[in-house]
Structures are given as C-alpha cells and as structure tokens.
C-alpha positions as CSV (number, residue, x, y, z in Angstrom):
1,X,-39.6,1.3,19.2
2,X,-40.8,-1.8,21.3
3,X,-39.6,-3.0,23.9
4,X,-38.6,-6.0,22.1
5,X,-36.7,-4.6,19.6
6,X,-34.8,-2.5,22.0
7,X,-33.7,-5.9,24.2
8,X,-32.6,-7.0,20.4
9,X,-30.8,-3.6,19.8
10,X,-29.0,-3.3,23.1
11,X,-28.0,-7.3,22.7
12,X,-26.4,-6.4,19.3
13,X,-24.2,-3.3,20.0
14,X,-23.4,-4.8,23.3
15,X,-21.9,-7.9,21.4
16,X,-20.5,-5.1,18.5
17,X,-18.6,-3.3,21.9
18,X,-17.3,-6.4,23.4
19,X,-15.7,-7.7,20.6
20,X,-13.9,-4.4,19.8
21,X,-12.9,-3.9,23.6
22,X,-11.8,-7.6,24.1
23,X,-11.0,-8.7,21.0
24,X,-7.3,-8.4,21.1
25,X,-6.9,-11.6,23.2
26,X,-6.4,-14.4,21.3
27,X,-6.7,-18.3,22.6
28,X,-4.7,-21.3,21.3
29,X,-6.9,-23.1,18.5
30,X,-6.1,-26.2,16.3
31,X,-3.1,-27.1,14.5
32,X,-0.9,-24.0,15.9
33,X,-3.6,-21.2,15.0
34,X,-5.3,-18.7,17.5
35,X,-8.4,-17.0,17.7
36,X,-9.4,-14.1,19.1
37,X,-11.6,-14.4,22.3
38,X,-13.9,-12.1,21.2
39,X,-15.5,-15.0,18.8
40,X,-17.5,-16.3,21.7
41,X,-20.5,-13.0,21.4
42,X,-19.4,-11.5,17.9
43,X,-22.0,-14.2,16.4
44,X,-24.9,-12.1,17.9
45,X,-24.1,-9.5,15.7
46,X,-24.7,-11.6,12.4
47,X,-27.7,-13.6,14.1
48,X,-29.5,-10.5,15.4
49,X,-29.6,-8.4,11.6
50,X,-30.3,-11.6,10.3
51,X,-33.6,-12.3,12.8
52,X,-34.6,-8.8,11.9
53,X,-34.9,-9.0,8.4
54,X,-36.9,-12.6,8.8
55,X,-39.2,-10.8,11.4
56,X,-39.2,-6.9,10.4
57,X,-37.8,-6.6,7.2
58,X,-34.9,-4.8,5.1
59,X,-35.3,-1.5,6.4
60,X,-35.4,-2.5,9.7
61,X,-32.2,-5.0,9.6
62,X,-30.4,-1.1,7.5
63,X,-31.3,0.5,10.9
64,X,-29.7,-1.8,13.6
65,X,-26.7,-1.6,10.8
66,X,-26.8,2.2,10.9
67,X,-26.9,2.5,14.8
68,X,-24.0,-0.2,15.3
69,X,-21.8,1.9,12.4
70,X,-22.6,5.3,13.9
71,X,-21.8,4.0,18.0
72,X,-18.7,2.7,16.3
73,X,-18.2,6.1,15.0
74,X,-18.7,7.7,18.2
75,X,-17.0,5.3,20.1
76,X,-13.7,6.1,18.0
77,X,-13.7,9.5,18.3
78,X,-14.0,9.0,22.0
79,X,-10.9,6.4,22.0
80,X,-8.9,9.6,20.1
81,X,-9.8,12.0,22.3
82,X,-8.3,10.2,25.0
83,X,-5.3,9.4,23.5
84,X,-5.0,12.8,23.3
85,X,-5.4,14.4,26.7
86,X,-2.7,14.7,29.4
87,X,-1.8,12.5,32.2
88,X,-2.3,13.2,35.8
89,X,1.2,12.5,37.8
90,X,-1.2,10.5,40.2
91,X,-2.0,8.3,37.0
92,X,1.4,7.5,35.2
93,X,1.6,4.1,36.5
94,X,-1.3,2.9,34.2
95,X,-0.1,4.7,31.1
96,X,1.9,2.6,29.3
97,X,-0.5,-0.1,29.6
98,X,-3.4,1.9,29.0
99,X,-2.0,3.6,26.1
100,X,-1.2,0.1,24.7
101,X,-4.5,-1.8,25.8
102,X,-6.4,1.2,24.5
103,X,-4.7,2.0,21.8
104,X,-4.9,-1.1,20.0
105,X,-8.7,-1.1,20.7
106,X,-9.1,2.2,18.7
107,X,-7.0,0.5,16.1
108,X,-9.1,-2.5,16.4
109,X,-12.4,-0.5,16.3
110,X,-11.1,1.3,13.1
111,X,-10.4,-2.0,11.8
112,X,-13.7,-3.3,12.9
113,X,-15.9,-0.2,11.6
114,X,-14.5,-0.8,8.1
115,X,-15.1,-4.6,8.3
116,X,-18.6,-4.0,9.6
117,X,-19.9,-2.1,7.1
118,X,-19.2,-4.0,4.5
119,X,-19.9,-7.1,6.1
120,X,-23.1,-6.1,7.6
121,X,-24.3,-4.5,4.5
122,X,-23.1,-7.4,2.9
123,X,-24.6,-9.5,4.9
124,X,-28.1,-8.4,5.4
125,X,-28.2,-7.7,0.9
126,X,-27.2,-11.5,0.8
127,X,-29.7,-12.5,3.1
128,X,-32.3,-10.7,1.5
129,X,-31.4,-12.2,-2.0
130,X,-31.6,-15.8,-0.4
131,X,-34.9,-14.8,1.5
132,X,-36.6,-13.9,-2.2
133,X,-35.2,-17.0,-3.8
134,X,-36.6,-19.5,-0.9
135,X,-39.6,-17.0,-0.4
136,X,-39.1,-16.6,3.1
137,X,-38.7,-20.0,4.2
138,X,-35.6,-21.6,5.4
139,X,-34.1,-19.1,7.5
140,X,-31.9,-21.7,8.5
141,X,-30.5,-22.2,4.5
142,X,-30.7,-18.1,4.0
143,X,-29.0,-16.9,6.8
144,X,-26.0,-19.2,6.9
145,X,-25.7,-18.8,3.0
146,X,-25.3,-15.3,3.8
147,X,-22.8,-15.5,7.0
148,X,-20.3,-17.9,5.0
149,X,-19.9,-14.7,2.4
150,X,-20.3,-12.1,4.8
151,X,-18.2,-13.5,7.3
152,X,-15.0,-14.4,5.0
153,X,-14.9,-10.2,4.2
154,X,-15.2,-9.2,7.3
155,X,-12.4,-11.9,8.9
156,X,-9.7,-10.9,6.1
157,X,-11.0,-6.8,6.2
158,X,-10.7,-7.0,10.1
159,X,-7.3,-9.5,10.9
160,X,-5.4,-7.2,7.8
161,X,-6.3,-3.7,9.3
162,X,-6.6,-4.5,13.4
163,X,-3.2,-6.8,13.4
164,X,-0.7,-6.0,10.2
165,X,2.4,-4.9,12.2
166,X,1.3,-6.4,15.8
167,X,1.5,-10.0,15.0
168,X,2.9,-12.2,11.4
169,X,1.7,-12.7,8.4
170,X,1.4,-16.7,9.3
171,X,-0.2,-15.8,12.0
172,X,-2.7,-13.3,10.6
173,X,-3.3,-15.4,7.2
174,X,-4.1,-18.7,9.3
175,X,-5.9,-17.3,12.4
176,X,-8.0,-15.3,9.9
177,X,-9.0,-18.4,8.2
178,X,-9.6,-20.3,11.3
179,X,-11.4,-17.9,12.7
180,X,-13.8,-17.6,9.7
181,X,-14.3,-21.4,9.7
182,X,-14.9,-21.0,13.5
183,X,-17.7,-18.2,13.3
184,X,-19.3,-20.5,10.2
185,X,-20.1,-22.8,12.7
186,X,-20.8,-21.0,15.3
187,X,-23.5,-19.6,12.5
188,X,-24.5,-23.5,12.1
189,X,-24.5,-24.0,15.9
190,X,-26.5,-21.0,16.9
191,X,-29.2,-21.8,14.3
192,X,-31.4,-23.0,17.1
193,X,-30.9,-20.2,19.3
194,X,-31.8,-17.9,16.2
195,X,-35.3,-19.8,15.9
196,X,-35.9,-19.1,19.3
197,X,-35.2,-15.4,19.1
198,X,-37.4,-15.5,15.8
199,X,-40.3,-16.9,17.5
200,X,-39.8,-14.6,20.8
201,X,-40.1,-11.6,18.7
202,X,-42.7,-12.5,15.9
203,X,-45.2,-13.2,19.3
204,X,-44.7,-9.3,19.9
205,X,-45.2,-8.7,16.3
206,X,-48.2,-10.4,16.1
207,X,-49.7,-9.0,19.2
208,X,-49.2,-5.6,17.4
C-alpha cells in the first residue's frame, strides 16, 4: 500500500471513529431541528470511497469499506468489554458519566456499523453504476447521485437504531431528515475539495 493511500485510509476511519465517539452531541439547526455534531467530518467518509473508486477502482473502494466495517467491529467489542469490567474505588466518581457517555457510543457504533454497511456498500454499487453510465466522467454528477441514495439509508438506519428511546419520535423523524439534507450539501459543497483529493492521488498513480 502507498503512502498515499494510507494518508487516504487513516483520514477515512479517523472521520468513521469521530463521528461514532462524538456523535451524540447534537446542535440547534433550522426551524426547531438538531443535528448531530458529528456532521462536520462524517462527509469524508462518503467523499474518500467515492475518490477511490474514480482513481483505483471497485475493489479498492470494497477494501477501505471492509477495513472501516471490521475497526467498527473491533472497536465494539472493545466498548463491551469495558462495560463489563469492574470499577476501581479510586474511579467511582467518573462512572455514571462514563457508563452513560460510553455507553451510548457503543450503542451508537452498533447503530452506525449497521448503517455503514449498507450505506457504504450502497454507496460505492451506486457510484459504480453512475460511473459506467457517464463513462467515467463527471465525478461531480456520479458521486453526488450516489450520496443522495446512500445517505437517506444510512440517516434513517442510524437516527432509528442509535436514538429510539433516548430522544422523540419528532425529534428523531425531523433531525433525521435535516440531517440528510444537511450531509447532501455538504456532498455538493465538498465537491471541490474531492477534485483536489482526486488530482493529489492520480499524480501518485501516475508516477507508478
């Protein structure tokens, strides 16, 4: 693996972590709604599969799907495993709050692992299809054609699993649907930035 492609890689799980770990914030939006903080980076994770199918290809874009899936994996079973182990004495004042911060998170990265993959795989199939119909040319049409499907699944998978019971309905339905409108034009706004991460690693590709 270049070196390239590993900047790219630890960009994307980085932005997969963050927005599992910080995620349960949520700011005020428009018209009563919220979203969750964890917005801001979680469009890396869309952009980043969807430069390395334009540069690299399908079974490259599968991998960086695989690795985020199986850290996701790993990352839950290390959230359960310290659910389950006992307390210090010296550490009881933290462990209401840390039970409730990090037990959310493991909720929210269960909720997020299911949402994911089928987003992601989703996601980078979509993209594909769009890539063969405009025979690799407007990455700027393909890509968000394939966020605006991908993205609606993987808001109304992740809002219904990480926050039925925490927060209503309303709230869930609405700030689910805001923040799927939000990340589509984050997708439209970040459109530059993804040329820019196209060009930076086709020079690499070329050079090899």
């Amino acid at each position: 693996m270049n070196q390239k492609i590993t900047i790219a890689l630890t960009l994307y799980l980085t932005s997969l972590f963050a927005f599992n770990t910080l995620g349960l914030k949520l700011m005020p939006f428009l018209w009563g709604t919220h979203l969750s903080v964890a917005i801001l980076f979680f469009p890396f994770v869309y952009i980043t599969t969807d430069v390395i199918g334009q540069v690299y290809g399908a079974k490259m874009a599968k991998s960086f799907v695989l690795a985020g899936f199986m850290s996701l994996v790993v990352f839950l079973l290390y959230s359960l495993f310290a659910e389950v182990t006992p307390w210090s004495s010296d550490a009881l004042w933290v462990k209401d709050s840390y039970n409730t911060i990090f037990g959310i998170s493991a909720r929210i990265t269960l909720a997020s692992l299911l949402a994911y993959i089928i987003g992601e795989y989703q996601d980078v199939l979509s993209f594909l299809y769009f890539k063969s119909k405009t025979g690799g040319e407007k990455f700027w049409l393909t890509s968000n054609l394939s966020n605006i499907w991908s993205q609606f699944l993987d808001s109304a998978i992740f809002m219904v699993v990480a926050f039925a019971g925490i927060y209503s309905w309303h709230t869930i339905i609405f700030s689910g649907l805001a923040w799927w409108g939000y990340k589509i034009v984050m997708g439209i706004l970040y459109t530059p930035l993804s040329y820019l991460y196209i060009k930076w690693l086709k020079n690499d590709a070329n050079e090899n």
